[in-house]
Every structure is written in structure tokens, then in C-alpha cells.
Residue frames as qw, qx, qy, qz and C-alpha x, y, z in Angstrom:
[[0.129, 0.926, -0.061, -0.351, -15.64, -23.37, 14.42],
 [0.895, 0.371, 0.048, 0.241, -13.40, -23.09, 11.34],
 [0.602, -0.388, 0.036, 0.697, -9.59, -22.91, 11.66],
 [0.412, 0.863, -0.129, -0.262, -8.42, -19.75, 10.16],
 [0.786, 0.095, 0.408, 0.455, -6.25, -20.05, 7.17],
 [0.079, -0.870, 0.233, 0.427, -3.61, -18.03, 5.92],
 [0.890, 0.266, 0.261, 0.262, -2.04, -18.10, 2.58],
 [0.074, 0.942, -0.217, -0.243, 1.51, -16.58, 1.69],
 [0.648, 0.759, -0.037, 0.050, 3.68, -16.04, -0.92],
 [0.418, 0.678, -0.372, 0.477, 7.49, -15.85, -1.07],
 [0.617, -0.733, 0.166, -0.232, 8.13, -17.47, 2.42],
 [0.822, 0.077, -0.230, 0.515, 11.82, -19.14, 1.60],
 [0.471, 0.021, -0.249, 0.846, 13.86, -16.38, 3.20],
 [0.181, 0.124, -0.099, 0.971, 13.57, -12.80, 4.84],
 [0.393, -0.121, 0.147, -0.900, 9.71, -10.92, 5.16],
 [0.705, -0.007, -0.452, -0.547, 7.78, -13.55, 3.42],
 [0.525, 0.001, -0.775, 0.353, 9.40, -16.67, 6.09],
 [0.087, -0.033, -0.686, 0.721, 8.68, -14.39, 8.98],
 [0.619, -0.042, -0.111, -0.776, 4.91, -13.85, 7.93],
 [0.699, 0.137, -0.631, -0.306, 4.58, -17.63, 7.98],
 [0.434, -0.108, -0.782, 0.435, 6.42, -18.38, 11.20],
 [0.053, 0.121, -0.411, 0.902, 4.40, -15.73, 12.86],
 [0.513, -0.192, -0.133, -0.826, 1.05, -16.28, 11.86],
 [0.648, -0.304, -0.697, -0.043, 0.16, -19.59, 13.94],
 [0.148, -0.010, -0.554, 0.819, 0.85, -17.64, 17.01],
 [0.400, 0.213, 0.263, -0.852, -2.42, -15.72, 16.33],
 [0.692, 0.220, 0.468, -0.503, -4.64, -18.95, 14.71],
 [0.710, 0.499, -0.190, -0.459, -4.26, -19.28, 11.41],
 [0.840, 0.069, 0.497, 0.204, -3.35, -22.53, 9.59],
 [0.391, 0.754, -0.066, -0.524, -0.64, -21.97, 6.64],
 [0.829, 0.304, 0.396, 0.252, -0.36, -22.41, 3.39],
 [0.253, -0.699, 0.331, 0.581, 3.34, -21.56, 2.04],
 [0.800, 0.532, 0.272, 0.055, 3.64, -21.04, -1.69],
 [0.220, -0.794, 0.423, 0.377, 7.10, -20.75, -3.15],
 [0.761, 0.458, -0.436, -0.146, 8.78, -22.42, -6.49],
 [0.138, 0.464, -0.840, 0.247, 11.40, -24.38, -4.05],
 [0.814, -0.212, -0.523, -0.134, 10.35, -27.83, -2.84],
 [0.607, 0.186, -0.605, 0.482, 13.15, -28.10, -0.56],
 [0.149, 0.227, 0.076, 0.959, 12.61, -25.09, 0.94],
 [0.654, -0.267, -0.323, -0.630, 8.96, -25.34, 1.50],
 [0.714, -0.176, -0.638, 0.227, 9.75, -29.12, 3.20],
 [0.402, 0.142, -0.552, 0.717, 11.98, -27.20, 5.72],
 [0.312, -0.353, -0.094, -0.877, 9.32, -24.15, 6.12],
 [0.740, -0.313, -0.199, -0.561, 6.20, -26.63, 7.26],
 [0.768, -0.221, -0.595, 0.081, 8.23, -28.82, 9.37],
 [0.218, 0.188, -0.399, 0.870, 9.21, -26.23, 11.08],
 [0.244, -0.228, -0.289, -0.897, 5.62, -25.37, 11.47],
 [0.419, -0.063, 0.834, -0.354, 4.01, -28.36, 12.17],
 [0.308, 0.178, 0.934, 0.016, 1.43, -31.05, 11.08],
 [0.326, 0.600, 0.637, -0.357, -1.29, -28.65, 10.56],
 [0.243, 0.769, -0.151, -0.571, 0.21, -26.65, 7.86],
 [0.779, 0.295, 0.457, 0.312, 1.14, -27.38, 4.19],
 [0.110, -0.476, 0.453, 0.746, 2.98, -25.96, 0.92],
 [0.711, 0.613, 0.290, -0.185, 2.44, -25.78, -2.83],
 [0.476, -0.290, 0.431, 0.710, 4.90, -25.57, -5.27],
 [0.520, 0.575, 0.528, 0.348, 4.62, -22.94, -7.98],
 [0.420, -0.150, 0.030, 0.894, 6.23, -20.46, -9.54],
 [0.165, 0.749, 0.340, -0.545, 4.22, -17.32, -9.40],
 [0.008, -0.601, 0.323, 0.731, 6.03, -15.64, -12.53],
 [0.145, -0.119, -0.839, -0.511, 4.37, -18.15, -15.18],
 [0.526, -0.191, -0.172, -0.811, 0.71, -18.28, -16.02],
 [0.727, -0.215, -0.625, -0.187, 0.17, -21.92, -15.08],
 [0.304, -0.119, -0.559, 0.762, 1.78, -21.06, -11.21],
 [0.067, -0.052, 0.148, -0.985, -0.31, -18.18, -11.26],
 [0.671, -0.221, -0.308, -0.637, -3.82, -20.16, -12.12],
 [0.646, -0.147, -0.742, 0.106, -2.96, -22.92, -10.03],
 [0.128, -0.262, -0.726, 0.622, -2.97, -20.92, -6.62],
 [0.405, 0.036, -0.278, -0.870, -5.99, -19.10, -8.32],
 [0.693, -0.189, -0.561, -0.412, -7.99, -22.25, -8.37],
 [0.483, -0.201, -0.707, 0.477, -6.33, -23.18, -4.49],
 [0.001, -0.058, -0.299, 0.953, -7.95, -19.88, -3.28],
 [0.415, -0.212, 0.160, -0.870, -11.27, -20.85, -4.62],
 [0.638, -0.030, -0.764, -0.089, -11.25, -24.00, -3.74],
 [0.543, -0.304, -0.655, 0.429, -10.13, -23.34, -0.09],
 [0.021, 0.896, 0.091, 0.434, -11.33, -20.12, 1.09],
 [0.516, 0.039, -0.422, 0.744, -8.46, -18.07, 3.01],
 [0.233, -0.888, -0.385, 0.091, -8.96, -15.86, 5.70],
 [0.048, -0.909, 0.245, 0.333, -5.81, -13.91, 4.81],
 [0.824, 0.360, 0.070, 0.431, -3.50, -13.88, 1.79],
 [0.504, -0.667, 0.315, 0.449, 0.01, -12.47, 1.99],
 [0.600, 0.800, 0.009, 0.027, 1.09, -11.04, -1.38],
 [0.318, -0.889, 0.260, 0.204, 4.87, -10.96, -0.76],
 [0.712, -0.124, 0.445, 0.529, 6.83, -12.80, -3.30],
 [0.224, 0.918, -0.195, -0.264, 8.75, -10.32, -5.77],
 [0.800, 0.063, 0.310, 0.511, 12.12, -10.32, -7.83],
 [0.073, 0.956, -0.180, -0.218, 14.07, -7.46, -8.58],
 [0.828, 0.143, 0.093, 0.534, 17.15, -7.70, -10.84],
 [0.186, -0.928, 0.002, 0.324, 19.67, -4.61, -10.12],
 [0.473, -0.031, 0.445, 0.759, 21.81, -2.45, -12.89],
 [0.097, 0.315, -0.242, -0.913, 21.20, -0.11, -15.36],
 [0.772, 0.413, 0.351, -0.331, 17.95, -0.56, -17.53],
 [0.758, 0.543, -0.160, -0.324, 19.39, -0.89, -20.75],
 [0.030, -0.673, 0.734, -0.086, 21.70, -3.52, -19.12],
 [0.477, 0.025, 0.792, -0.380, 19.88, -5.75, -17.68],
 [0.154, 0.078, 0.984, 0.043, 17.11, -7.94, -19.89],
 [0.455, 0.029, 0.007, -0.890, 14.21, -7.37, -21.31],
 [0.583, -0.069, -0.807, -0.061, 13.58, -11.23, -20.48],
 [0.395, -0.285, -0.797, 0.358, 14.15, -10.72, -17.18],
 [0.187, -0.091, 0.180, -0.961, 12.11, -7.02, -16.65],
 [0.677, -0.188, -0.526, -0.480, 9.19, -9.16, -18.02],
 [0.594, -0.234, -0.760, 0.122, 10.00, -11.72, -15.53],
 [0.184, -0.153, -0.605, 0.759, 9.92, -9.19, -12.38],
 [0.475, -0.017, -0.001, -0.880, 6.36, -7.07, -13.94],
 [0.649, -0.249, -0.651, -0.306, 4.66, -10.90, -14.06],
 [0.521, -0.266, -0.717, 0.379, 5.86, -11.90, -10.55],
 [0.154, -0.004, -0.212, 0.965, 5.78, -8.16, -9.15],
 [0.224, 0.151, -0.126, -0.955, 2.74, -7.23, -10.61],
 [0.542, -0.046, -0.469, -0.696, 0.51, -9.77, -12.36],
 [0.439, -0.208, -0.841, 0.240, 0.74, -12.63, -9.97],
 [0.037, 0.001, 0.428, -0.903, -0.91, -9.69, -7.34],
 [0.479, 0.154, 0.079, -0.861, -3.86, -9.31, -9.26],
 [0.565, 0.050, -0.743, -0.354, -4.39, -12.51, -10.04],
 [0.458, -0.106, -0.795, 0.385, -4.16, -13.73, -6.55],
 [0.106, 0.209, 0.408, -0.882, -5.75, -10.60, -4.88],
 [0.457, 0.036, -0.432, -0.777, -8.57, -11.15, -7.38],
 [0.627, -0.248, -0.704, -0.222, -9.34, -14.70, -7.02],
 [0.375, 0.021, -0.739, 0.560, -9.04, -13.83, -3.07],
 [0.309, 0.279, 0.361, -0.834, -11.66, -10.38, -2.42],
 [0.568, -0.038, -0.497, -0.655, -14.32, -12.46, -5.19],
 [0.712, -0.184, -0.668, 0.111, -14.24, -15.10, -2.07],
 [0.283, 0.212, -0.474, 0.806, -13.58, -12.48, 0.84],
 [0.397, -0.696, -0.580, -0.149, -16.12, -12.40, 3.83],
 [0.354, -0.843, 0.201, -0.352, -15.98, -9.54, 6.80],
 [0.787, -0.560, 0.258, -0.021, -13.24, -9.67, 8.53],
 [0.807, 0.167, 0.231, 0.517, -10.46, -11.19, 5.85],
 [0.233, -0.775, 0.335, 0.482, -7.13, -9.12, 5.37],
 [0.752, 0.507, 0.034, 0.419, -5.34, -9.18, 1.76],
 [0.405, -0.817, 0.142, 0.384, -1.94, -7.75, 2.52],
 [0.712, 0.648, 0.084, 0.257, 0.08, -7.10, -0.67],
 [0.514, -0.528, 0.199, 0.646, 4.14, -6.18, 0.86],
 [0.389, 0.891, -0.040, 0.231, 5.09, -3.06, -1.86],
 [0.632, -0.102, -0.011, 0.768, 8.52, -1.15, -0.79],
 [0.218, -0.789, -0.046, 0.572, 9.22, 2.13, 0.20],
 [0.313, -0.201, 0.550, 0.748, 10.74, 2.65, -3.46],
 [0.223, 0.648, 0.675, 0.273, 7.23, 2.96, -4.72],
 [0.090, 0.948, 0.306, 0.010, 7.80, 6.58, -3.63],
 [0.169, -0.817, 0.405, 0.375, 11.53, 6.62, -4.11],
 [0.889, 0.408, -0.046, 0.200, 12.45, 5.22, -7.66],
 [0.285, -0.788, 0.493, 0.234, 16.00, 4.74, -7.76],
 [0.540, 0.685, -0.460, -0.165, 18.16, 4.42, -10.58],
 [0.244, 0.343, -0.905, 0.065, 19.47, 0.85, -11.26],
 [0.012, 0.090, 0.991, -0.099, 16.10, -0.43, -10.12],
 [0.277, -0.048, -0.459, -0.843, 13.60, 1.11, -12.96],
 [0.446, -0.143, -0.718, -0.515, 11.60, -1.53, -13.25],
 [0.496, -0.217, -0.805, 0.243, 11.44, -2.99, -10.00],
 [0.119, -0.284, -0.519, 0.798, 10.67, 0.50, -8.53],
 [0.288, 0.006, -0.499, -0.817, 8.12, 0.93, -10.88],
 [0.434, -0.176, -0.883, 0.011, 6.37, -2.50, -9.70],
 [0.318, -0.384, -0.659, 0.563, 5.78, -1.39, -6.35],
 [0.187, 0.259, 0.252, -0.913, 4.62, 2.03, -6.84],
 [0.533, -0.146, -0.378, -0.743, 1.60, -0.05, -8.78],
 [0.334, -0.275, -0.888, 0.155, 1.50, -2.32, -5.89],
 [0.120, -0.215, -0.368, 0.897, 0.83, 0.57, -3.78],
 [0.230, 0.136, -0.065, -0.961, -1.22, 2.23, -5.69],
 [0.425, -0.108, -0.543, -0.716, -3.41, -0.70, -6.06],
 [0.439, -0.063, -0.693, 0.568, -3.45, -1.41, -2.78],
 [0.127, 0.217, 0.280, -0.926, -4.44, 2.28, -1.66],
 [0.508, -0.009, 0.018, -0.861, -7.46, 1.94, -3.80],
 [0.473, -0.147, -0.864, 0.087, -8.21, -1.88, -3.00],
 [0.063, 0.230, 0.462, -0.854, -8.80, -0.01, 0.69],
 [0.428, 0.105, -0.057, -0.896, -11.27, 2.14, -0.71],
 [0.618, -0.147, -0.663, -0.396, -13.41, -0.73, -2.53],
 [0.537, -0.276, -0.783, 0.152, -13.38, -3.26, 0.36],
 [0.165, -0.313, 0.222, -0.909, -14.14, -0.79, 2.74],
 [0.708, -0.128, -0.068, -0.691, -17.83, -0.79, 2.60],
 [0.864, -0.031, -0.476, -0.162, -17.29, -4.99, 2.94],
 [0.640, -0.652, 0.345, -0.217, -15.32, -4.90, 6.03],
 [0.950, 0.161, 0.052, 0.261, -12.62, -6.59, 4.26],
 [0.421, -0.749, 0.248, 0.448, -8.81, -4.91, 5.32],
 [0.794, 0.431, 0.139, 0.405, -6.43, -4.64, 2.57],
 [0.336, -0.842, 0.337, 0.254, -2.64, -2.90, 3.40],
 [0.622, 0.659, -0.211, 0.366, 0.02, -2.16, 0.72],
 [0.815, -0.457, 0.136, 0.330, 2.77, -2.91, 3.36],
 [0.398, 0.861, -0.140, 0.286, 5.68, -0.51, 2.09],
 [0.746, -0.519, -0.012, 0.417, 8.98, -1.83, 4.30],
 [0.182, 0.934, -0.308, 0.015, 12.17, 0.25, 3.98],
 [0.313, 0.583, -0.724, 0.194, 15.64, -0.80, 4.48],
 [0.781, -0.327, 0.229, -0.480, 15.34, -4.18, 6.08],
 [0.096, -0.554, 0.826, 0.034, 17.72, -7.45, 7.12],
 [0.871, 0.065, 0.375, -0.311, 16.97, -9.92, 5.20],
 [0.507, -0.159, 0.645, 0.549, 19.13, -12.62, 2.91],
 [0.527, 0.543, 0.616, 0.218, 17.26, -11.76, 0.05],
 [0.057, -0.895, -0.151, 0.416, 17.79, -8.03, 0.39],
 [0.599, 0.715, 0.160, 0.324, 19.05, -6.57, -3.32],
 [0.139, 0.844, -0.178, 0.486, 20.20, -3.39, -1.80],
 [0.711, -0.028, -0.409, 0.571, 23.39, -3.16, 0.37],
 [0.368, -0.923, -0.031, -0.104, 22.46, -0.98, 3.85],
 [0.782, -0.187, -0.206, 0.557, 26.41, -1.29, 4.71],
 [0.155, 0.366, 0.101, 0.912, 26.17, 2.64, 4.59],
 [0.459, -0.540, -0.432, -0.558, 23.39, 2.55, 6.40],
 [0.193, -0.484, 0.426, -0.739, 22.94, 3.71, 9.94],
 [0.213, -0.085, -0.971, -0.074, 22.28, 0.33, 11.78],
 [0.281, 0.208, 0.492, -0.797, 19.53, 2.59, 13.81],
 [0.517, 0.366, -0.030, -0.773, 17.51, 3.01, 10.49],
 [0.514, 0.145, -0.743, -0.404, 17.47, -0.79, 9.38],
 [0.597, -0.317, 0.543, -0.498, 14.72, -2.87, 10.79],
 [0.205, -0.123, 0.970, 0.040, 14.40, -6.58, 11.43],
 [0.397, -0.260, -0.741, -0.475, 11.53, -9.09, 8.92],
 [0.265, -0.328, -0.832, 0.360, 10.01, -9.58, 12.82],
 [0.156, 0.475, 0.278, -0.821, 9.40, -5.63, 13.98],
 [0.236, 0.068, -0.328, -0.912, 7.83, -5.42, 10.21],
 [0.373, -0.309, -0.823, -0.297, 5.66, -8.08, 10.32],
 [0.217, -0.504, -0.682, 0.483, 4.24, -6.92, 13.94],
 [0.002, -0.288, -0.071, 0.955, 2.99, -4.18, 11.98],
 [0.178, -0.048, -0.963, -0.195, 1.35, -6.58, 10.10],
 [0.703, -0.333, 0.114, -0.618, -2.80, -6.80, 11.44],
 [0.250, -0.143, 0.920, -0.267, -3.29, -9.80, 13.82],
 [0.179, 0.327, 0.922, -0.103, -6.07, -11.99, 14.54],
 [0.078, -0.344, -0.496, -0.793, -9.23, -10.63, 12.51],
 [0.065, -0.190, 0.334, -0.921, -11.94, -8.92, 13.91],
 [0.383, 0.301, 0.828, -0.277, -15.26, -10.67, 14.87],
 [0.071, -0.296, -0.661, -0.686, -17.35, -10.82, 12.03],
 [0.224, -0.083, 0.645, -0.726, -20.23, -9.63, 12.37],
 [0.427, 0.170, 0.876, -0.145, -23.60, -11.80, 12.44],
 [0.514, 0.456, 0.666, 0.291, -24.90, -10.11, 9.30],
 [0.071, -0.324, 0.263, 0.906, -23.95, -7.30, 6.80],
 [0.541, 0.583, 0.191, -0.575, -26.56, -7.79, 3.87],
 [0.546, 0.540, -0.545, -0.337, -24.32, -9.16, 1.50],
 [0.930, 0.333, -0.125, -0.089, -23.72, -12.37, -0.10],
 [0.669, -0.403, 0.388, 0.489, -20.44, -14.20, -0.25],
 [0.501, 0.112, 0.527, 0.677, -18.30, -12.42, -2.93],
 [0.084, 0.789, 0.376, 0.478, -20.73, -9.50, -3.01],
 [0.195, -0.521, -0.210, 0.804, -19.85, -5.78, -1.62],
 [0.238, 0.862, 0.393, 0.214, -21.45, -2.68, -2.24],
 [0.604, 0.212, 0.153, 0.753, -19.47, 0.17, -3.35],
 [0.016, 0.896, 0.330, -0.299, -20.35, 3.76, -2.11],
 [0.717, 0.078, 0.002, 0.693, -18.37, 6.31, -3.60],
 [0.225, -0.630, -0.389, 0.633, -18.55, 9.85, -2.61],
 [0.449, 0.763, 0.284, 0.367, -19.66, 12.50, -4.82],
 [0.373, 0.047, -0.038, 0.926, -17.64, 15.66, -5.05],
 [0.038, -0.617, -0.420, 0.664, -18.80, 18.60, -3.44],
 [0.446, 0.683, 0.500, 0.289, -21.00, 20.70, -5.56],
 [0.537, 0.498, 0.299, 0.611, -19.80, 23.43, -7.13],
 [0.046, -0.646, -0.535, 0.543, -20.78, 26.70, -5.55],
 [0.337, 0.752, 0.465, 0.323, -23.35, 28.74, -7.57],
 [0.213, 0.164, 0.120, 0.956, -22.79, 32.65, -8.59],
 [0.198, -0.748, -0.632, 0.055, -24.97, 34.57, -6.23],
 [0.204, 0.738, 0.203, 0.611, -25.53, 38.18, -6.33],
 [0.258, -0.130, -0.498, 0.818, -23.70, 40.30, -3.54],
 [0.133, -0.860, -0.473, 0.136, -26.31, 42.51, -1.41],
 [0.086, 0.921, -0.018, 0.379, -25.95, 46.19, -2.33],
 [0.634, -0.091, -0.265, 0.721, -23.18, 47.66, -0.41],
 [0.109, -0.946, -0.239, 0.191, -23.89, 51.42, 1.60],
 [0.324, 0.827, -0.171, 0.427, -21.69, 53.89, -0.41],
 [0.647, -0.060, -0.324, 0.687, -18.47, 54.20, 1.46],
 [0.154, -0.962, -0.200, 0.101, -18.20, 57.84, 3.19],
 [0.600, 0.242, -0.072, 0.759, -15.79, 59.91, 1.85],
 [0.110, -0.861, -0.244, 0.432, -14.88, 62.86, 3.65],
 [0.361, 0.914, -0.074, 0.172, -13.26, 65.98, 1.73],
 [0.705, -0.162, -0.225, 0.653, -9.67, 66.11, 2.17],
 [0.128, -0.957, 0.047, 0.254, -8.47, 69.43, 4.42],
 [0.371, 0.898, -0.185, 0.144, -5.98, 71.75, 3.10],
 [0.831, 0.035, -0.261, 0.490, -2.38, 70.77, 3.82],
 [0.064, -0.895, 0.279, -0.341, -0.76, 73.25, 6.46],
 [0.694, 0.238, -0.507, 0.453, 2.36, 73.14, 7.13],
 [0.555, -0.654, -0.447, 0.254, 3.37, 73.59, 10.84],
 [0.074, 0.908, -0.118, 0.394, 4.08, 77.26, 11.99],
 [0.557, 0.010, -0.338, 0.758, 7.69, 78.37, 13.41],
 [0.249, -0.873, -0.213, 0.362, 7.80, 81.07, 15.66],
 [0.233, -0.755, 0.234, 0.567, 9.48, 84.25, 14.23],
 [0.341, -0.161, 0.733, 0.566, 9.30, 82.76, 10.32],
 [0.509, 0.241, -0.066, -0.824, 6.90, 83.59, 7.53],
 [0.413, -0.098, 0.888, 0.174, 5.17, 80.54, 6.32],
 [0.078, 0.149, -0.816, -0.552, 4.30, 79.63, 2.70],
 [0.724, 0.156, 0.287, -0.607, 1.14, 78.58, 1.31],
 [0.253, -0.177, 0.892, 0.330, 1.33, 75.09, 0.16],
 [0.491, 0.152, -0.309, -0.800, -0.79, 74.63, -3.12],
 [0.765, 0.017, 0.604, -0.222, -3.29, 71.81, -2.92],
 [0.190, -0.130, 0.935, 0.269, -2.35, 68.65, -4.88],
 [0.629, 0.179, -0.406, -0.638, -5.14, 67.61, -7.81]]
């Protein structure tokens, strides 16, 4: 039987590190991809024998084809989207070198990599694509970067849909406030109740995949797509006659009688 194999992004420090150390527990063989050599070295000896690294820097095109061509070369049974780059300040402070540099790594490197991954995805493979809780809170002094995410998310949420029908998982992973060296934002305000650890997120994380099963109908690299039609309209149908209401006549208004008083005729109202 083949080993599974597990490829992830951004595993020098904090979410991306603890995806790596965690997944041999439950089978997989991995491959860490990060621009640091050093870094990497440390990563897989920690690991052991059976794993390996790549250098390359997601945020250029030639990084970005190069695990592109390692994904269909080797086929993964899960990829780990998780390397990012946020730069924090005001937008019109900050670069318009380095916004570029956080929508390539943030953004295009996703769909490049989540592409060349569900055109090779069989029942059973997971694409996990880490977004941030900021995709539904932007917050000033990280425009761009909360921008990013709410298209990871959102391409994520309809990744789902597609792969559905192929039995192929796919989770836009959306962490909040979390301890990690890389971490931009400063939780030192923060209630230590409401910051969790790279470990408890990642155990949200799916495990081991689910048996495949011994045949779906499709090809490798083929899925059929249902998509539900909206409900139809409802037509303009004539109401059934209705029986005249009964109306009764209205009685004459009398006022109540006193003892020992004359009483008044009250004229009737039109």
C-alpha cells in the first residue's frame, strides 16, 4: 500500500510547523516547503528519514511553478495551504511593493497550488487552505492582508461545493487569536482564556482520510459537478370563489335605562 503524503506550506514557525510535526502521527509522509534552507534542515530532522523539504519562495512565479510541477509529479494526499505574509500599518504607509508581495503569497500561490493539487485529487484527499478570522473582521492597519483571507475563504467555501460530488474535503481553516512567533497582532490585551495554542488548532484540522472507496465512476482528475437548480418560481393561480361574507344589519344603539330619568333617543350614525 502507498504511504500517504502530505504537503505543507509555511512550516518554519507557529500553525504551519505544527501541521508538519503533527501529521506523521496519523501516516502521512511530509513534504515541508518554505524559502529558508536552514530552517527546513532543522524541520525534517526533527521528523525523520522519511520526510523531505523544498526550498522556494511561494511569492515569485518560479517558487510558485516549481511546487506546481512537485504536486504533479508526486501526487499528495493532502496539501496544507498555510504560508502567508502580512505587513502591518496604515495602507497608504506601507508599500505598494510589498501589498503586491502579500496578494502573490496570500492569494496567488493558493490557486496555483490548490489547482495543480484537486486536477490530481482522488476520493478521500483533503486541500486545507489556513484563512484568518479577519476574513470576516477587516481591521484597519491590515487592508490588504484582511482582504487576502476573506478571498481565501471565500474560495475555499466554494472549493467545498465543487469537490463535493468527488469526495475530495477542502476547509478554509479561519484561526483567531493564536500563540505563535510569527503572530503580527499583539493579544497582550487579550484575555489569555480567548488565545489558543498552533496544537488545539491543528486538532481541528481532519485526520487520517477516509477509506476510499473501491469505485466512484470517475477518472483521476475528473469530478462531476451537480449544481442545484433554484426552486421554481411559483405560478399565479386563480383563488376559488369565496361565499359572500354575512353581514348582519347593525341594531339601533340604546342607551341603557336609569330608573326615575327620561332617556334620549340616540340618532343612528350613517
Amino acid at each position: 500500500m502507498r504511504a500517504l503524503r502530505a504537503l505543507v506550506t509555511g512550516p518554519s514557525t507557529g500553525i504551519g510547523r505544527t501541521f508538519a510535526r503533527e501529521r506523521p502521527a496519523t501516516g502521512y509522509a511530509v513534504t515541508a516547503v518554505a524559502p529558508s534552507k536552514d530552517r527546513l534542515r532543522t524541520l525534517v530532522d526533527e521528523l525523520g528519514s522519511s520526510h523531505r523539504y523544498l526550498v522556494a519562495d511561494l511569492a515569485t512565479t518560479d517558487g510558485q511553478g516549481l511546487i506546481a510541477d512537485e504536486l504533479a509529479r508526486h501526487l499528495a494526499d493532502l496539501l496544507v495551504n498555510n504560508a502567508g505574509a502580512a505587513h502591518h500599518g496604515p495602507f497608504t504607509e506601507t508599500t505598494a511593493r510589498d501589498a503586491l508581495t502579500a496578494i502573490r503569497l496570500n492569494c496567488e500561490a493558493v490557486v496555483t497550488l490548490a489547482h495543480a493539487f484537486l486536477a490530481q485529487a482522488r476520493p478521500g484527499d483533503a486541500l486545507i487552505n489556513v484563512s484568518s478570522t479577519l476574513a470576516y473582521a477587516p481591521t484597519p492597519g491590515l487592508a490588504v492582508h484582511s482582504a487576502s483571507k476573506a478571498f481565501v475563504t471565500s474560495l475555499s467555501k466554494a472549493l467545498w461545493h465543487e469537490q463535493r460530488p468527488c469526495r475530495v474535503y477542502v476547509m478554509g481553516l479561519c484561526p483567531g487569536m493564536t500563540a505563535t512567533d510569527s503572530q503580527f497582532l499583539s493579544h497582550e490585551d487579550a484575555t489569555a482564556a480567548l488565545i489558543q495554542t498552533p496544537e488545539a488548532l491543528v486538532a481541528a484540522a481532519p485526520g487520517p482520510r477516509p477509506p476510499r472507496p473501491p469505485h466512484c465512476g470517475l477518472r483521476q482528475g475528473e469530478c462531476r459537478l451537480h449544481l442545484r437548480r433554484p426552486p421554481a418560481a411559483p405560478q399565479n393561480r386563480p383563488r376559488a370563489a369565496q361565499p359572500p361574507a354575512l353581514i348582519r344589519p347593525a341594531r339601533p344603539l340604546r342607551p341603557p335605562e336609569r330608573p326615575g330619568k327620561t332617556v334620549q333617543q340616540i340618532a343612528d350614525i350613517p
